[in-house]
ZADO-1210 file (C-alpha; in nm, 4 decimals, padded with zeros to 6 digits):
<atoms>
<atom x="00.0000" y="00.0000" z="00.0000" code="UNK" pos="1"/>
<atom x="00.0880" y="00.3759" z="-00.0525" code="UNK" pos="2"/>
<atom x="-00.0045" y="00.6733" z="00.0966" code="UNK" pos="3"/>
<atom x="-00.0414" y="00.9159" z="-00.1808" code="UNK" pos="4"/>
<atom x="00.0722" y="01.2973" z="-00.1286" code="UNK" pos="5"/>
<atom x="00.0026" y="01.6140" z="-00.2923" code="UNK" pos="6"/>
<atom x="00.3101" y="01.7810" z="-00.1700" code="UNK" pos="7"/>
<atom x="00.5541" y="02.0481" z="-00.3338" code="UNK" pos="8"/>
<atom x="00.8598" y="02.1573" z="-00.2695" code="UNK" pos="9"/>
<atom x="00.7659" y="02.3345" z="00.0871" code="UNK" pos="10"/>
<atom x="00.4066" y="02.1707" z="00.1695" code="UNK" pos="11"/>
<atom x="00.1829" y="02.4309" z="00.1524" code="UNK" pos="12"/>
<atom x="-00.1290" y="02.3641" z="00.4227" code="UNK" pos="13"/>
<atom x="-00.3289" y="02.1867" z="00.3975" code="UNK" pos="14"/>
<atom x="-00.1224" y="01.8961" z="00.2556" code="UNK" pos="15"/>
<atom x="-00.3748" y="01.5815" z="00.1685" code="UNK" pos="16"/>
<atom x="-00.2928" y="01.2456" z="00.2480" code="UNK" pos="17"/>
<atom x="-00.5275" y="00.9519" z="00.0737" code="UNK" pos="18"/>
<atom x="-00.4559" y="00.6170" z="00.3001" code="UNK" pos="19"/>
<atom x="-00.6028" y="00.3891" z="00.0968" code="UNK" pos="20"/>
<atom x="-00.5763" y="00.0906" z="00.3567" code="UNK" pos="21"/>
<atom x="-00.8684" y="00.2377" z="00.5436" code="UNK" pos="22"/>
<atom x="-01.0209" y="00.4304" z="00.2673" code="UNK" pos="23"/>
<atom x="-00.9665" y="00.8280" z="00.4415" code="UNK" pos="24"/>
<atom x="-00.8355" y="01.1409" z="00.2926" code="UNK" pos="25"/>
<atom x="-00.6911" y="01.3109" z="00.5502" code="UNK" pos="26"/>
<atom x="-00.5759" y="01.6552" z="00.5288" code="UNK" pos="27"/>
<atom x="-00.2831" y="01.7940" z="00.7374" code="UNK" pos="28"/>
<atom x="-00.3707" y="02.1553" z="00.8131" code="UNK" pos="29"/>
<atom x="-00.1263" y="02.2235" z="01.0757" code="UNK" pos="30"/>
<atom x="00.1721" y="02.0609" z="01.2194" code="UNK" pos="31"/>
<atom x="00.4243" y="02.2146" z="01.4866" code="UNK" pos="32"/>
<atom x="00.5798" y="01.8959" z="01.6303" code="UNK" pos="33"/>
<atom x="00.3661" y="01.8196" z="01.9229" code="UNK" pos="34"/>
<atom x="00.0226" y="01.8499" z="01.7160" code="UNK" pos="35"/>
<atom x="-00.1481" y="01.8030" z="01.4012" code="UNK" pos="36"/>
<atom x="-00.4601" y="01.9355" z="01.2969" code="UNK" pos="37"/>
<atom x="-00.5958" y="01.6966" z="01.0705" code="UNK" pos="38"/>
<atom x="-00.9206" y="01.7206" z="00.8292" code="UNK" pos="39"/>
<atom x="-01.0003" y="01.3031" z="00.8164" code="UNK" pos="40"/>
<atom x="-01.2751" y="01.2231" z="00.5834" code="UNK" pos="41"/>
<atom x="-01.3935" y="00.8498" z="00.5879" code="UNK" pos="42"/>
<atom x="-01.6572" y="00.8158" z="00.3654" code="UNK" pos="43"/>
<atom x="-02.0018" y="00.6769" z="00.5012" code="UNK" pos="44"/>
<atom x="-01.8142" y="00.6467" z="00.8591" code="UNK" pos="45"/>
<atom x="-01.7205" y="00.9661" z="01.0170" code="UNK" pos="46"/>
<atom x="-01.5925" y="01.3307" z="00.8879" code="UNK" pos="47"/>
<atom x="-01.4031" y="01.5895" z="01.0949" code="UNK" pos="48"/>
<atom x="-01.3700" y="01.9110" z="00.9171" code="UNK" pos="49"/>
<atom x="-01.0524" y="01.9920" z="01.2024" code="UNK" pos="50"/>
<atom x="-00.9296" y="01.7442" z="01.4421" code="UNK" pos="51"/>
<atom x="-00.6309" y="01.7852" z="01.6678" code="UNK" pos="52"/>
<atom x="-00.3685" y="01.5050" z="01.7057" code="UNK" pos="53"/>
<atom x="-00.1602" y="01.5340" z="02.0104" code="UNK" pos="54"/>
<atom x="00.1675" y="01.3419" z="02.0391" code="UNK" pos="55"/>
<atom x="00.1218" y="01.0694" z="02.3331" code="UNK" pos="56"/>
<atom x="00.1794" y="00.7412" z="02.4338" code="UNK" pos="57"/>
<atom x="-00.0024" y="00.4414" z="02.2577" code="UNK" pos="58"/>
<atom x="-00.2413" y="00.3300" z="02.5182" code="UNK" pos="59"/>
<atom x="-00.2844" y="-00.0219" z="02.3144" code="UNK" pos="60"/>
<atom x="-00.0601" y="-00.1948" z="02.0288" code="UNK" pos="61"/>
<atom x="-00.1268" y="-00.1290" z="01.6484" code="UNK" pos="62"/>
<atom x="-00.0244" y="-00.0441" z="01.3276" code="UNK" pos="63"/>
<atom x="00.0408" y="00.3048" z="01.1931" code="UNK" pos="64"/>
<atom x="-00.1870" y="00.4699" z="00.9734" code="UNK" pos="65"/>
<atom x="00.0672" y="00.5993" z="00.7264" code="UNK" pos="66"/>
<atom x="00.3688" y="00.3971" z="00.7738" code="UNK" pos="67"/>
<atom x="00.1797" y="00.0724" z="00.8385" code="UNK" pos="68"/>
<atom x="00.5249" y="00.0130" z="01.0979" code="UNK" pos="69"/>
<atom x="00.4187" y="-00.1684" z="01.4433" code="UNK" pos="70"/>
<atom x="00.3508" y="00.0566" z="01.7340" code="UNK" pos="71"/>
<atom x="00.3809" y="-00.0612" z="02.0572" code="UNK" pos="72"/>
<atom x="00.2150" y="00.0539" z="02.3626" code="UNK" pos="73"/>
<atom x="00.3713" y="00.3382" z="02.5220" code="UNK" pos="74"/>
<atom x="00.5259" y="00.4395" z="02.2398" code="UNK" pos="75"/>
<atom x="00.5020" y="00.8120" z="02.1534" code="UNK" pos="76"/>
<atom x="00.2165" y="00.8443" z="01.8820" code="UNK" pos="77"/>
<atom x="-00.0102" y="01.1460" z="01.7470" code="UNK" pos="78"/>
<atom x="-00.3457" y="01.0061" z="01.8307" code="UNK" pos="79"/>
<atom x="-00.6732" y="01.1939" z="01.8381" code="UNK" pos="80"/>
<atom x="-00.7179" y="01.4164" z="02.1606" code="UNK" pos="81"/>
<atom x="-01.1144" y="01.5148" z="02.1758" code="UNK" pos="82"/>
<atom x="-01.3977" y="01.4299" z="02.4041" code="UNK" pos="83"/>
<atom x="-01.6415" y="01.2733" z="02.3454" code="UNK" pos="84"/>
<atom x="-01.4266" y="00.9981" z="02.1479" code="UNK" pos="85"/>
<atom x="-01.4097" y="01.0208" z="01.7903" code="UNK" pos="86"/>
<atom x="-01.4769" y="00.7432" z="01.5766" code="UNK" pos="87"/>
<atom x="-01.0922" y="00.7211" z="01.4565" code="UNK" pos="88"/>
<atom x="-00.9583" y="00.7152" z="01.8552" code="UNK" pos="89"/>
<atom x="-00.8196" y="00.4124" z="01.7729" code="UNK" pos="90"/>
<atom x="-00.6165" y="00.5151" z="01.4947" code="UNK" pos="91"/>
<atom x="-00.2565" y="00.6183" z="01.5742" code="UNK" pos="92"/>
<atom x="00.0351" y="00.7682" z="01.3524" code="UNK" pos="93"/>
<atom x="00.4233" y="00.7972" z="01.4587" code="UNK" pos="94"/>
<atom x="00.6016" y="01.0735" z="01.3963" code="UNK" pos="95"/>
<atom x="00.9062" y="01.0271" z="01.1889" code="UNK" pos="96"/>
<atom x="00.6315" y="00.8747" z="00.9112" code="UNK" pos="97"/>
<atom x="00.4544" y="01.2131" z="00.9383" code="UNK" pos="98"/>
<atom x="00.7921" y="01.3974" z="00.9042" code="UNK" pos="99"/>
<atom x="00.9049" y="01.2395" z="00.6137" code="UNK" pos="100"/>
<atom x="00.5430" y="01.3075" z="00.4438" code="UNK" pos="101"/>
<atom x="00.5725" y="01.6923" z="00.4981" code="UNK" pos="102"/>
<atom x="00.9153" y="01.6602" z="00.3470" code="UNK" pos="103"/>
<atom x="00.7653" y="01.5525" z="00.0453" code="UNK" pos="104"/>
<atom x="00.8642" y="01.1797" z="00.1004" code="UNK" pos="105"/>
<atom x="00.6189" y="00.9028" z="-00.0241" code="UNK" pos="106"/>
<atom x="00.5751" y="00.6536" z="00.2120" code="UNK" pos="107"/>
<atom x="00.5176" y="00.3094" z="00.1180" code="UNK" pos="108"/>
<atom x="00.3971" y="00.0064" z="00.3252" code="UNK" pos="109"/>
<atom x="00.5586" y="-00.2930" z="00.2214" code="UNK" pos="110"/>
</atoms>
């Protein structure tokens, strides 16, 4: 699988992100390190227009959204911060895959 970016040379915001694993365009709007504030669009399932990801530990194994790398609980992740819990709460990203996205990178899951 790859995560398909519309990036140019400096990503201009927002910077959309299709991951076609679970069928969501997400949209990075902002990023500063600690947070991202996403726009995730799942078709038929859930749609935030601006949802903030705050870097924390995984409360349970999984798999990365974009990198599709293990995570392992404790691990620092961006996961979705908001009460009451979003439909996506489960979904985690780490950071270097997020890094290497806004620096125009593809990422592929192999």
């Amino acid at each position: 699988m790859t995560v398909k970016v519309d990036v140019r040379a400096k990503p201009d915001f927002p910077l959309r992100v299709w991951i076609s694993g679970i069928g969501a365009e997400v949209s990075v709007l902002e990023y500063d390190g600690r947070q991202l504030w996403l726009r995730w669009v799942e078709p038929g399932r859930c749609h935030y227009g601006e949802q903030r990801w705050s870097l924390a530990a995984a409360k349970r194994n999984g798999y990365c959204i974009v990198s599709g790398l293990p995570i392992r609980r404790g691990e620092l992740v961006f996961r979705p911060g908001e009460r009451p819990m979003p439909a996506n709460a489960h979904r985690m990203i780490l950071p270097e895959p997020v890094e290497q996205v806004l620096a125009g990178h593809t990422v592929t899951i192999s």
